[in-house]
C-alpha positions as CSV (number, residue, x, y, z in Angstrom):
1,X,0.0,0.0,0.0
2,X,1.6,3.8,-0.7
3,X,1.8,6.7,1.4
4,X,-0.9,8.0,-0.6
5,X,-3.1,5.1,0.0
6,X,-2.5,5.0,3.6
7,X,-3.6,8.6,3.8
8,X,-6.6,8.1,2.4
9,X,-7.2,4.9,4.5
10,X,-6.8,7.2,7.7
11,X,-8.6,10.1,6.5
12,X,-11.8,8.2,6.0
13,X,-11.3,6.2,9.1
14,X,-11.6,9.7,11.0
15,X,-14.2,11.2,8.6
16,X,-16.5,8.2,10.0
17,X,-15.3,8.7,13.3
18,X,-16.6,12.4,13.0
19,X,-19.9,11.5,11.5
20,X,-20.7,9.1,14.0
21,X,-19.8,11.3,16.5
22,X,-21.8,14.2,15.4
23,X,-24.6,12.6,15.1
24,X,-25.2,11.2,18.3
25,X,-26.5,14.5,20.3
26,X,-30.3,14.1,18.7
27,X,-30.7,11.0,20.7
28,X,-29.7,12.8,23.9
29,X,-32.5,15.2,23.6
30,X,-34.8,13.4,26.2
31,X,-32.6,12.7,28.0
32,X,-31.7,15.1,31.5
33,X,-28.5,17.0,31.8
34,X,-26.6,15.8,34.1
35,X,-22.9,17.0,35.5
36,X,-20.2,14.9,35.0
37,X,-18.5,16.9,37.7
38,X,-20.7,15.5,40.5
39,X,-19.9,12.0,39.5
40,X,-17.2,9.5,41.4
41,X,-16.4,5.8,41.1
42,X,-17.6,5.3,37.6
43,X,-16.5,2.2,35.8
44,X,-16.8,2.0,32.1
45,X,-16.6,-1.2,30.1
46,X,-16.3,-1.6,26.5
47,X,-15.1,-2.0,22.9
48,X,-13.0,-0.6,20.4
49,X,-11.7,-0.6,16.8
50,X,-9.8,1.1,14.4
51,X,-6.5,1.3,12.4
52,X,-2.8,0.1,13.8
53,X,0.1,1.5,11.3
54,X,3.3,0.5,12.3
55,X,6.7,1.4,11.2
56,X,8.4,0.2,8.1
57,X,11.3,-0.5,10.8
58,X,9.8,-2.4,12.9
59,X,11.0,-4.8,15.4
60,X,8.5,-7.0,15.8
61,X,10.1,-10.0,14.6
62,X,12.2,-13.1,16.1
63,X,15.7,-12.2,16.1
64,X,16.9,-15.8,16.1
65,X,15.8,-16.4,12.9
66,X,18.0,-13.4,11.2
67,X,15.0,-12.8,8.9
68,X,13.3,-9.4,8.4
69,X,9.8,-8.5,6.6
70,X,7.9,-5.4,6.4
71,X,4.6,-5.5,7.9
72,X,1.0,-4.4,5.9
73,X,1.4,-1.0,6.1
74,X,-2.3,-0.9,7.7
75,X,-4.2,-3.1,9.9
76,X,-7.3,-3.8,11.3
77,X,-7.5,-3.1,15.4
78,X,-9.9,-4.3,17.6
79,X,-10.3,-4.8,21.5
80,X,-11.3,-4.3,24.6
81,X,-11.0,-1.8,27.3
82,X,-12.1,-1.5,31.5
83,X,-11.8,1.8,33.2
84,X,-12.0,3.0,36.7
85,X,-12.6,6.6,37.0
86,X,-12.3,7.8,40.9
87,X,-12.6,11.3,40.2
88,X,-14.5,13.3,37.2
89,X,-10.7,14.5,36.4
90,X,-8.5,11.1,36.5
91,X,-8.9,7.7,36.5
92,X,-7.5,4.4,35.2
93,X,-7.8,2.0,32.1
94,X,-6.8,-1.3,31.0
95,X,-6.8,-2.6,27.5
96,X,-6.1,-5.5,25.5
97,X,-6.7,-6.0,21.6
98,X,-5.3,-7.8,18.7
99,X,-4.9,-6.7,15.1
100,X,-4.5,-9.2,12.2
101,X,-2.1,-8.3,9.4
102,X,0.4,-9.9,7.0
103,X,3.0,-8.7,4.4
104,X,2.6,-7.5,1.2
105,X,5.2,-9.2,-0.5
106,X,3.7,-12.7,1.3
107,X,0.6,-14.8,1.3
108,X,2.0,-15.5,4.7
109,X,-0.1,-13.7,7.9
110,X,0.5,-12.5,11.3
111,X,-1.1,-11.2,14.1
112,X,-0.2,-8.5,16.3
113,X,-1.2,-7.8,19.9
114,X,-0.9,-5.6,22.9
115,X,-1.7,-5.0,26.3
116,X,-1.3,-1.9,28.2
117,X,-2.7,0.2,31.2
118,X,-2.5,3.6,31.5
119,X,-3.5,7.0,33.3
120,X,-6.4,8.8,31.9
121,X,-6.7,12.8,32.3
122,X,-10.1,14.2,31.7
123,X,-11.9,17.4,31.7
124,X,-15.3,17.3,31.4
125,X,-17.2,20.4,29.5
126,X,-20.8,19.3,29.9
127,X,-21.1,16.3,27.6
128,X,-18.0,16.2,26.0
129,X,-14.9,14.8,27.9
130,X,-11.6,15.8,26.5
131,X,-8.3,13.7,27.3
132,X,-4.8,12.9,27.8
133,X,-3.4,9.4,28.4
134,X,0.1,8.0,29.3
135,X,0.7,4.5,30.1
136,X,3.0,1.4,29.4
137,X,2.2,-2.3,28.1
138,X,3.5,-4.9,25.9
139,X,3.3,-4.9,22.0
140,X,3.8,-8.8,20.3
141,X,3.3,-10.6,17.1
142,X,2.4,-14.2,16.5
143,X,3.2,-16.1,13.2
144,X,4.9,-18.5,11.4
145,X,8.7,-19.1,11.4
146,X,8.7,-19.1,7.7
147,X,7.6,-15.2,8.3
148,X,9.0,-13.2,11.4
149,X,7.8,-15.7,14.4
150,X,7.1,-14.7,17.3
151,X,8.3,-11.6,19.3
152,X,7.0,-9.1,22.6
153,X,8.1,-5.9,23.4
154,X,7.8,-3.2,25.7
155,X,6.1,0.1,24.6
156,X,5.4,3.1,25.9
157,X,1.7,5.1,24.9
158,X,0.3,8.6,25.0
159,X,-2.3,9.9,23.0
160,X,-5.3,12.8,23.2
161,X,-9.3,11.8,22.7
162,X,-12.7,12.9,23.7
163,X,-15.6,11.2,24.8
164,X,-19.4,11.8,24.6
165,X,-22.1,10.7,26.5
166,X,-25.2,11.0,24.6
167,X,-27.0,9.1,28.1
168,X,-25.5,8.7,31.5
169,X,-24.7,5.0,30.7
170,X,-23.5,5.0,27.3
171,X,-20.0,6.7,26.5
172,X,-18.6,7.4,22.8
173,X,-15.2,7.9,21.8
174,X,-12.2,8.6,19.7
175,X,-8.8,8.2,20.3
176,X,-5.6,9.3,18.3
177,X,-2.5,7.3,20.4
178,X,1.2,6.4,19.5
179,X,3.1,3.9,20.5
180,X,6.7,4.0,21.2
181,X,8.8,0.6,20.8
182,X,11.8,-0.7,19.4
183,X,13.3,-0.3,16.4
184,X,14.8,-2.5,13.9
185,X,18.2,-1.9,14.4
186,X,19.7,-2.3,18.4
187,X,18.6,0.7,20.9
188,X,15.9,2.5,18.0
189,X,12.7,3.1,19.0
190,X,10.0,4.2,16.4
191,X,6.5,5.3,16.4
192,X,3.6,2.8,15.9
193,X,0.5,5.0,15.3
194,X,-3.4,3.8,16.4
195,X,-6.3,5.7,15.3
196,X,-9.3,3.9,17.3
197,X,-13.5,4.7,18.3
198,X,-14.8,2.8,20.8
199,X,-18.1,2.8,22.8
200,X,-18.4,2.2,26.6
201,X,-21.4,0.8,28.8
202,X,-20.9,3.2,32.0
């Protein structure tokens, strides 16, 4: 896939994001406001899904096998997510998800995982909840050793996002993270960028 490709594959990966987004304040018209402010102890639970694009120099590979392929440029990200919010300002979130992808010089696959926690910072302006979070987790991939085997790494997140809340139960969202992990050759790091919406039962 080109740059120009990938572009467009993110562009219209956020345009839907928007749309969805902006759409969802006519079904909050019934319901009450309510101040986000006032609440404590919430836990949210949910899904999400979008695009992973890592870095041509990645180092998601088994070294031991002194092969090296570039992954798909683009893949597919899904998972799931369980936050704790103490405060209406801060709170704490877990995620797992897994992203399928292959090589495009290959009919060979691969998939691609992480786990992470993190710290959320929030500041809630009615409805809409803008945020910051910075946290640490694993990055992996899983395939065959006629491919790049198998491989975990450290990496470290941070990304911005808001969130809606078209009821007091439901939450929607949109998140723009990177993640920072090794890079191909020894003591790199490199960006791998997530674009992900996701929608939370509060």
């Amino acid at each position: 896939m080109t740059g120009k490709k990938r572009s467009l594959l993110v562009h219209a990966v956020l345009a839907a994001v928007l749309v969805a987004t902006l759409s969802t304040p006519a079904m909050a018209q019934d319901e009450p406001e309510f101040d986000l402010w006032s609440q404590r102890h919430l836990i949210e639970i949910g899904l999400y899904f979008g695009v992973f694009i890592p870095p041509s120099d990645h180092e998601l590979y088994d070294v031991d096998l002194r092969r090296f392929t570039e992954l798909s440029p683009v893949s597919f990200d899904v998972g799931i997510r369980f936050g704790y919010i103490p405060l209406p300002f801060v709170g704490i979130e877990l995620e797992g998800g897994i992203m399928p992808s292959g090589f495009d010089n290959s009919d060979l696959s691969a998939m691609l995982l992480h786990a992470r926690a993190h710290v959320i910072g929030q500041y809630p302006l009615g409805r809409w909840v803008p945020f910051l979070v910075a946290g640490y987790g694993i990055l992996g991939i899983s395939s065959d050793d006629g491919a790049l085997g198998g491989d975990i790494d450290g990496a470290f997140h941070t990304g911005l996002g808001v969130k809606f809340y078209p009821f007091k139960w439901l939450a929607l969202r949109a998140d723009g993270r990177v993640n920072i992990s090794g890079k191909r050759y020894e003591g790199g790091i490199a960006p791998y960028w997530e674009f992900l919406f996701g929608a939370s039962y509060v």
